[in-house]
C-alpha positions, 0 to 999 in steps of 0.5 A: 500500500502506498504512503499517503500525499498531502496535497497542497495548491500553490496559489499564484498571482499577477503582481502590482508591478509588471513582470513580478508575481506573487504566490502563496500556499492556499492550504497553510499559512507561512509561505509567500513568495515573490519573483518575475514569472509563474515558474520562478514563483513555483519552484520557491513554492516548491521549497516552501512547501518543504520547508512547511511540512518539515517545520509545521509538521503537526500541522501538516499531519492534522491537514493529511488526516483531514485530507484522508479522512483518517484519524491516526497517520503513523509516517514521520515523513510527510510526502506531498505534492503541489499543484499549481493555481494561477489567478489572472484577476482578482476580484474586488469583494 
């Protein structure tokens, strides 16, 4: 049986300035980055995440269970994967 994989979205967005973009993670708090394009801004993202699971494990773990629907989650390394989430507008709510 395969290990379960959290899954986070990285939300990217068109910058203020031309040229720059600006991404975050939708499902944790902690990450935003900034860079001049979307793959710039996804690869940092893809960092972040790292970075997330291992320093914010608990919580990435209590995410995973949500995820899986699972109580009881017994792997100490959390794989993950990240899916990439362009926004082209932003809507004035």
């Amino acid at each position: 049986m395969s290990e379960p994989v959290l899954k986070l979205t990285g939300l990217i967005y068109k910058g203020d300035s031309p040229g720059v973009f600006v991404g975050c993670i939708k499902e944790m708090r902690g990450v935003v980055v900034q860079g001049n394009s979307e793959d710039a801004v996804y690869r940092d993202l893809v960092e972040g995440a790292k970075f997330l699971v291992e320093f914010k494990h608990e919580e990435a773990l209590q995410l995973l269970r949500e995820q899986i629907n699972a109580e009881y989650v017994t792997d100490e390394e959390i794989d993950f994967s990240l899916s990439r989430e362009v926004i082209r507008e932003v809507s004035a709510e």
